[in-house]
C-alpha positions as CSV (number, residue, x, y, z in Angstrom):
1,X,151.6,86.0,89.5
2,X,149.8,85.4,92.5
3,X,150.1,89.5,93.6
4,X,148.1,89.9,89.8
5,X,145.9,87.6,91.2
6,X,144.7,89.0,94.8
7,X,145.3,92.1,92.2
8,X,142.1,90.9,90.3
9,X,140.3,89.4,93.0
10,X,140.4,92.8,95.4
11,X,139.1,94.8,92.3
12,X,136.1,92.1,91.6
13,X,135.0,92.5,95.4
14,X,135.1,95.8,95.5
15,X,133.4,96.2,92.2
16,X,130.6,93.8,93.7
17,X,130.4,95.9,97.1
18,X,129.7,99.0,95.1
19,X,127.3,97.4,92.7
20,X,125.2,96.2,96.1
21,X,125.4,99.7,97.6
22,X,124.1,101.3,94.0
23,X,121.0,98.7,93.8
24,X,120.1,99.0,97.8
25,X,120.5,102.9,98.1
26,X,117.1,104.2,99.3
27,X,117.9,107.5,98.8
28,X,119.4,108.0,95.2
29,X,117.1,109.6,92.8
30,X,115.8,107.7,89.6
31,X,114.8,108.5,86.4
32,X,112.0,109.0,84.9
33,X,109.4,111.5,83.1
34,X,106.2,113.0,84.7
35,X,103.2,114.7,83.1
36,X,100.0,116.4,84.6
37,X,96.5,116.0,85.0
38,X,95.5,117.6,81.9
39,X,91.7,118.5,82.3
40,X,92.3,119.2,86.2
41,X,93.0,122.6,88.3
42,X,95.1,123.5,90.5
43,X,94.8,120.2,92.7
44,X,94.5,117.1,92.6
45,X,91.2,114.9,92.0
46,X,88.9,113.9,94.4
47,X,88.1,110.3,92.3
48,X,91.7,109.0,92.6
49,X,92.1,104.9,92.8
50,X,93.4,105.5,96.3
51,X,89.8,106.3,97.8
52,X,91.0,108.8,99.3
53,X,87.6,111.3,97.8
54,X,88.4,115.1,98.4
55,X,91.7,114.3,100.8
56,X,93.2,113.1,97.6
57,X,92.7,116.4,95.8
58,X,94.0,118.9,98.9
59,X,96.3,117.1,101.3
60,X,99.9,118.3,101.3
61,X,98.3,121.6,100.1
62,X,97.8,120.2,96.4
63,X,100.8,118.8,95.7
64,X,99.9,115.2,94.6
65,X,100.3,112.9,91.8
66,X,98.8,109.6,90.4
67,X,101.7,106.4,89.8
68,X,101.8,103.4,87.4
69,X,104.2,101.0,88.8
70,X,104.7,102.4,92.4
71,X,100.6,102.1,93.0
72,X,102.1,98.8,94.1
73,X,98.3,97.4,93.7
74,X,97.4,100.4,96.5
75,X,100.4,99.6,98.8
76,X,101.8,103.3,97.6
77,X,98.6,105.6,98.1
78,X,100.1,108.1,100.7
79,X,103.6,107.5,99.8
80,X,105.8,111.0,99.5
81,X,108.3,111.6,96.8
82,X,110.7,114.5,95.7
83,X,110.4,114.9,92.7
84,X,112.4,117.5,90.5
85,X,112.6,118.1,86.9
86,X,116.0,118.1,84.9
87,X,115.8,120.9,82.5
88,X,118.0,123.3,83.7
89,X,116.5,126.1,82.1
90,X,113.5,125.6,83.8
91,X,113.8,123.4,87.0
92,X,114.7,124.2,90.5
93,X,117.0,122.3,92.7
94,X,114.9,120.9,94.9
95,X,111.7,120.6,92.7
96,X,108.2,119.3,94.6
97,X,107.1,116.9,97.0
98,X,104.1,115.5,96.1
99,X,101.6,112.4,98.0
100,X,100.4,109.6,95.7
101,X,96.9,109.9,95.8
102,X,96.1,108.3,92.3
103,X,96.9,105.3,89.8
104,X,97.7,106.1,86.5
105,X,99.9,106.2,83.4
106,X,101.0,108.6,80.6
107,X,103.7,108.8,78.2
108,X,106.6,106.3,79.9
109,X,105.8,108.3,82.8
110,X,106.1,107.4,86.4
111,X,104.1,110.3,87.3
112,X,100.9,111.9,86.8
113,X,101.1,115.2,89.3
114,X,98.4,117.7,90.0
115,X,99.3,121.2,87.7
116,X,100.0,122.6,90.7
117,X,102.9,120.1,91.7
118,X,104.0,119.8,88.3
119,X,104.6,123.4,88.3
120,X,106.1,123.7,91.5
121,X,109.2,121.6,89.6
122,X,110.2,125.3,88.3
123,X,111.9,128.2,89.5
124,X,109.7,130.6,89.2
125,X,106.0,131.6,87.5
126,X,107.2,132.0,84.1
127,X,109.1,128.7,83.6
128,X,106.2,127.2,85.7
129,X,104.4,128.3,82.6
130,X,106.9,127.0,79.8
131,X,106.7,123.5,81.8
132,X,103.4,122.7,81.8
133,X,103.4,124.1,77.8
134,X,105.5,121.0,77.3
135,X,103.2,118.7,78.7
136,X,105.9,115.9,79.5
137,X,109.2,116.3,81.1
138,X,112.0,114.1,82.3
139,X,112.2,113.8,85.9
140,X,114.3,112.1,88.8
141,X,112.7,111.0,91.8
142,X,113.5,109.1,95.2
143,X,110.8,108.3,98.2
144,X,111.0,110.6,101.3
145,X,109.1,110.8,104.2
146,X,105.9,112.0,104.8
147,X,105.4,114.9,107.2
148,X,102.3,116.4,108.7
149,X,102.7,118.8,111.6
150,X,100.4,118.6,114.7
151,X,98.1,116.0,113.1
152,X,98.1,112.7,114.3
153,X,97.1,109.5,111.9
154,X,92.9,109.9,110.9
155,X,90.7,106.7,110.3
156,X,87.9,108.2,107.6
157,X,84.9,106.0,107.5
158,X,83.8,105.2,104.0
159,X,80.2,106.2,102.7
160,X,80.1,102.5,101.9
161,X,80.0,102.0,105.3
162,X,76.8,100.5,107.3
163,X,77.1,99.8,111.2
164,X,77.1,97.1,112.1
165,X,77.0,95.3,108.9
166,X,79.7,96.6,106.4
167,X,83.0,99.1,107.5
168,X,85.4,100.6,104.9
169,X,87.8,103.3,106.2
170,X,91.1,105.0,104.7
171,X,94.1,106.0,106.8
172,X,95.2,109.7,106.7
173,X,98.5,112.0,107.8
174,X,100.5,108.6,107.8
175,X,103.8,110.5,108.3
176,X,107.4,108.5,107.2
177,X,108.4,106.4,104.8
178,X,107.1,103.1,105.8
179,X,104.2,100.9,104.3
180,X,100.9,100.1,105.5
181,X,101.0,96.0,105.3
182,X,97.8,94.5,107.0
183,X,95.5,96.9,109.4
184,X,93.4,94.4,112.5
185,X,90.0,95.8,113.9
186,X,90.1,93.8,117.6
187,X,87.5,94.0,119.9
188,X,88.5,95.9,123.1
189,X,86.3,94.2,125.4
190,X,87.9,90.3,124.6
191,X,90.6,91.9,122.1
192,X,89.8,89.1,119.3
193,X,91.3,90.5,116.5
194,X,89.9,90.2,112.5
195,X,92.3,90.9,110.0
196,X,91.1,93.4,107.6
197,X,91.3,93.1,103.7
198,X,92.5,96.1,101.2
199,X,89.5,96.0,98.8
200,X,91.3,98.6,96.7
201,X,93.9,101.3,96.7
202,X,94.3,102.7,100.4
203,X,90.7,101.5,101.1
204,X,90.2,98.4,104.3
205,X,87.1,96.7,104.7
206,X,85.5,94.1,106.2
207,X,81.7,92.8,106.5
208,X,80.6,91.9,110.1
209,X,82.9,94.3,111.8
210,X,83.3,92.7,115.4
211,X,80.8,94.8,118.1
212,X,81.3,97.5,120.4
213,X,84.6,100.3,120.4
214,X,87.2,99.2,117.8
215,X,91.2,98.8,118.8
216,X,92.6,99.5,115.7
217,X,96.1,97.6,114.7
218,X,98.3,98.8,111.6
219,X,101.6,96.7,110.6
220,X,104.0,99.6,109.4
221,X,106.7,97.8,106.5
222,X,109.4,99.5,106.7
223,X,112.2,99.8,103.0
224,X,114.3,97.7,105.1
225,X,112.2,94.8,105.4
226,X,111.5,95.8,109.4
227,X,108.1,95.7,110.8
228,X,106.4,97.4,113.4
229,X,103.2,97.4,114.9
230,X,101.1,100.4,115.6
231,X,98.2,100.7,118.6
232,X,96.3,104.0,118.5
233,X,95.8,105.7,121.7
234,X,91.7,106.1,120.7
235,X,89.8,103.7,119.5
236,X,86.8,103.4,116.5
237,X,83.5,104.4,118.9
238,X,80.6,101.6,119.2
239,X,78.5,104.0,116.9
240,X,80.4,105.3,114.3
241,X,78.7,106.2,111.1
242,X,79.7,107.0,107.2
243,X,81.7,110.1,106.5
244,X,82.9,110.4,109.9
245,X,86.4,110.9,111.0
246,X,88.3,109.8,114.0
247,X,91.7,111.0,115.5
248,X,93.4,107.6,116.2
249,X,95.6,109.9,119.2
250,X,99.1,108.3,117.7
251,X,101.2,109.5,114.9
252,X,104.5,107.3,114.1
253,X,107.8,108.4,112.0
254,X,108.7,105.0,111.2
């Protein structure tokens, strides 16, 4: 009787350890369905919720997509995801990886990719073309890391933008997997430090940006719940204007 016991009790835990490595596995796919931007071409948009303008459309060579619940209120603009398709017939193995760039929904779809992602799900031209003549296709996904080679993270200042009065910038070639959580603008003379606020998407702002060259400071959030603070090698120059970019020096992997 008390062997059928530790019998029982044995088999819960070990029932309960797997169920807590199924739920906290960051790398098991999920599924889903994805569509495509019907009225787009080969790319992306250049108007995507992110703010990312004509990056949006072209980074990661056109493989984007916009995403209902993993937007995450702008949290997941430049978030990477693989991304394959589970019709046999048509899909390849490893299907696309694609940068969010965009917010929106479809059918009970996770994904809204660019018609060039969606068909780089296939294996080869001519199923690329019976996928995108079914319009919506079951999926499964999982988050991998970003990768840009021999570019280092890029502050783009927003046309909003007025120096000194108003700055809005987006962050580009964010490489790994990790989350931007809070961005600081300090000053590097006296380094006092204003926290910046995420007006939307992947967009920072802040009216009365402090004076003079800008230290830049960006809290990486990692799936793990570890964060890490990021200092760029270059700073944010005393006259930097609209539509200007800025090599930050730094790239991370985090």
């Amino acid at each position: 009787m008390a062997f059928s016991g530790l019998l029982c009790l044995l088999l819960a835990t070990f029932l309960l350890m797997q169920t807590l490595a199924d739920t906290s596995c960051t790398d098991c796919f999920v599924q889903s369905r994805a569509s495509y931007y019907p009225n787009s071409k080969e790319n992306g948009t250049d108007v995507g919720a992110c703010g990312f303008g004509s990056f949006g459309a072209t980074v990661n060579g056109g493989d984007v997509s916009a995403a209902s619940n993993l937007y995450r209120n702008g949290v997941g603009c430049g978030a990477c995801y693989q991304v394959r398709c589970t019709n046999s017939a048509y899909c390849s193995d490893n299907g696309v990886t694609v940068v969010l760039t965009d917010q929106g929904s479809g059918d009970n779809t996770d994904f809204i990719l660019s018609q060039r992602a969606f068909g780089g799900m296939a294996q080869n031209s001519d199923a690329a073309a019976s996928l995108l003549a079914l319009g919506v296709v079951g999926v499964e996904y999982r988050r991998v890391s970003c990768s840009y080679p021999n570019k280092n993270i890029t502050i783009k200042i927003d046309e909003s933008s007025s120096n000194p009065h108003f700055l809005a910038f987006v962050i580009w070639f964010q490489q790994g997997r990790s989350d931007i959580a809070a961005v600081q603008l300090c000053e590097t003379q006296n380094f006092v430090c204003k926290l910046l606020d995420r007006s939307h998407g992947a967009v920072w702002t802040t009216t009365s940006p402090p004076s003079g060259p800008l230290s830049l400071r960006m809290l990486f959030s990692a799936e793990d719940g570890e964060d890490t603070w990021v200092v760029p090698v270059n700073n944010i120059p005393q006259d930097w204007k609209a539509g200007d970019t800025y090599d930050s020096g730094v790239q991370v992997d985090l």
